[in-house]
C-alpha positions as CSV (number, residue, x, y, z in Angstrom):
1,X,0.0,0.0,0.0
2,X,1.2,3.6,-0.8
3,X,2.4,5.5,2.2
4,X,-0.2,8.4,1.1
5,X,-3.3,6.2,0.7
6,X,-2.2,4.6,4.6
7,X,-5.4,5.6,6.7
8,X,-3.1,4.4,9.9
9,X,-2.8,7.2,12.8
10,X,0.3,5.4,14.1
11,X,3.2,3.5,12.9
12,X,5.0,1.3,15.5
13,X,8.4,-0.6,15.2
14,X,8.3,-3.3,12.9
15,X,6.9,-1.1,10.3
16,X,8.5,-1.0,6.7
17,X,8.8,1.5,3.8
18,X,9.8,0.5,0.3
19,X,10.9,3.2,-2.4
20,X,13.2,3.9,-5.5
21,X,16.0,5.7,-5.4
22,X,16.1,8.8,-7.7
23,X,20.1,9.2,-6.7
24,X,19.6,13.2,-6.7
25,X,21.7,13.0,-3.2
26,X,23.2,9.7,-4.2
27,X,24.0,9.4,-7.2
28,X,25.6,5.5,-6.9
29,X,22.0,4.0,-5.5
30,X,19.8,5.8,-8.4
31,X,17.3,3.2,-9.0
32,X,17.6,0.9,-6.3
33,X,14.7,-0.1,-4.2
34,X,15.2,0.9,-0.9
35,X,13.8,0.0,2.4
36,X,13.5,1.1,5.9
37,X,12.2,0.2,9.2
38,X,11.3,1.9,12.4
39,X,13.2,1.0,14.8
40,X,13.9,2.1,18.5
41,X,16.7,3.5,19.2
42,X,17.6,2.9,23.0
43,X,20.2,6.0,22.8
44,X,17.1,8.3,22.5
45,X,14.3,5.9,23.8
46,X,12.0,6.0,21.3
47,X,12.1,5.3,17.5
48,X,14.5,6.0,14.3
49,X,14.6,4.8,10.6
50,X,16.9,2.4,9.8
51,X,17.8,0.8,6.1
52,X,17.4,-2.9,5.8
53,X,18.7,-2.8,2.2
54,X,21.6,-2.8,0.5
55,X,25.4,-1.4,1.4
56,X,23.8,0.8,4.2
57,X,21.6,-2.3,6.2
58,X,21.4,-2.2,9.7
59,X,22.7,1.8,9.6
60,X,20.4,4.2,11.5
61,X,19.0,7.1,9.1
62,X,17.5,9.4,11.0
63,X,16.2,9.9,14.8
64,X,13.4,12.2,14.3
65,X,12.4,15.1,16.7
66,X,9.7,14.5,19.7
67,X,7.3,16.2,17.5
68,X,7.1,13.3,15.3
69,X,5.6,11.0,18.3
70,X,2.8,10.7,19.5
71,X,1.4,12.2,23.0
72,X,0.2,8.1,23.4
73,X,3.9,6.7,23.6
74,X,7.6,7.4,22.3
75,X,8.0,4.3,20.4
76,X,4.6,5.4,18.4
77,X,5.1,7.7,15.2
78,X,2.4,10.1,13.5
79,X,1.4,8.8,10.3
80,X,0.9,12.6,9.6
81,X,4.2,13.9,10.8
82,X,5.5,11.1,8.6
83,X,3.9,12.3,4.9
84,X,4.3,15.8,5.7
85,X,8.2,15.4,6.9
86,X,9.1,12.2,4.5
87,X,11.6,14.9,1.9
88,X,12.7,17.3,5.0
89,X,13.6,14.4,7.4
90,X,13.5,11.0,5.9
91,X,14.6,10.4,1.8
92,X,14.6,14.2,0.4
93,X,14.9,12.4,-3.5
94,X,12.0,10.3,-3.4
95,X,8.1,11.6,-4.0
96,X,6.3,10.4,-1.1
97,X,3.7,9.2,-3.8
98,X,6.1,6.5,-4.2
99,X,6.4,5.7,-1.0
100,X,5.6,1.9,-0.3
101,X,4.1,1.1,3.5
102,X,4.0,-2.0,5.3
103,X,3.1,-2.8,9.2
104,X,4.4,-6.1,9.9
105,X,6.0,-8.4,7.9
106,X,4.2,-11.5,7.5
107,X,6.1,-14.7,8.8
108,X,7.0,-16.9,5.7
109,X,4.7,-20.0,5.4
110,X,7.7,-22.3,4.1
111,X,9.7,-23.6,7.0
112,X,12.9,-23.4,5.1
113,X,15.2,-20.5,5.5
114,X,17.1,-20.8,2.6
């Protein structure tokens, strides 16, 4: 589901975003589908982005401000401060109508890992 079309209030850890890399501020990933997850971040107590794709996996993006929480809990993020903040805090080359959302990862039906 698109990020825009999410009716969600509130995005908890665990959730994913998926997107294509224009490269305007990185030129070497232009085209690459990216992805992120929130994730907390028990230096601040409370929730970052992290990529879970590519060369930059398991890095920490971004810690946004307290304003992007909501008054119900630290480790809960506005939806809304999300789409209004995705190109001043989050991926300034990608249109947020290209934004990909997902809230949990479903656990693979196949036992096999491989």
């Amino acid at each position: 589901m698109r990020l825009i079309d999410f009716k969600g209030k509130e995005l908890w850890r665990g959730t994913t975003f998926r997107f294509l890399h224009y490269g305007l501020e990185q030129p070497k990933r232009r085209g690459e589908i990216t992805g992120l997850m929130l994730v907390e971040n028990l230096d601040t107590r409370s929730l970052g982005f992290m990529y879970i794709t590519g060369y930059n996996a398991g890095f920490l993006l971004v810690a946004p401000p307290r304003k992007a929480f909501t008054k119900r809990s630290s480790f809960c993020m506005s939806t809304d401060w999300v789409k209004q903040n995705w190109n001043e805090w989050i991926i300034p080359d990608c249109p947020i109508e290209e934004v990909y959302i997902r809230e949990h990862s479903p656990i693979p039906k196949n036992k096999k890992l491989d």
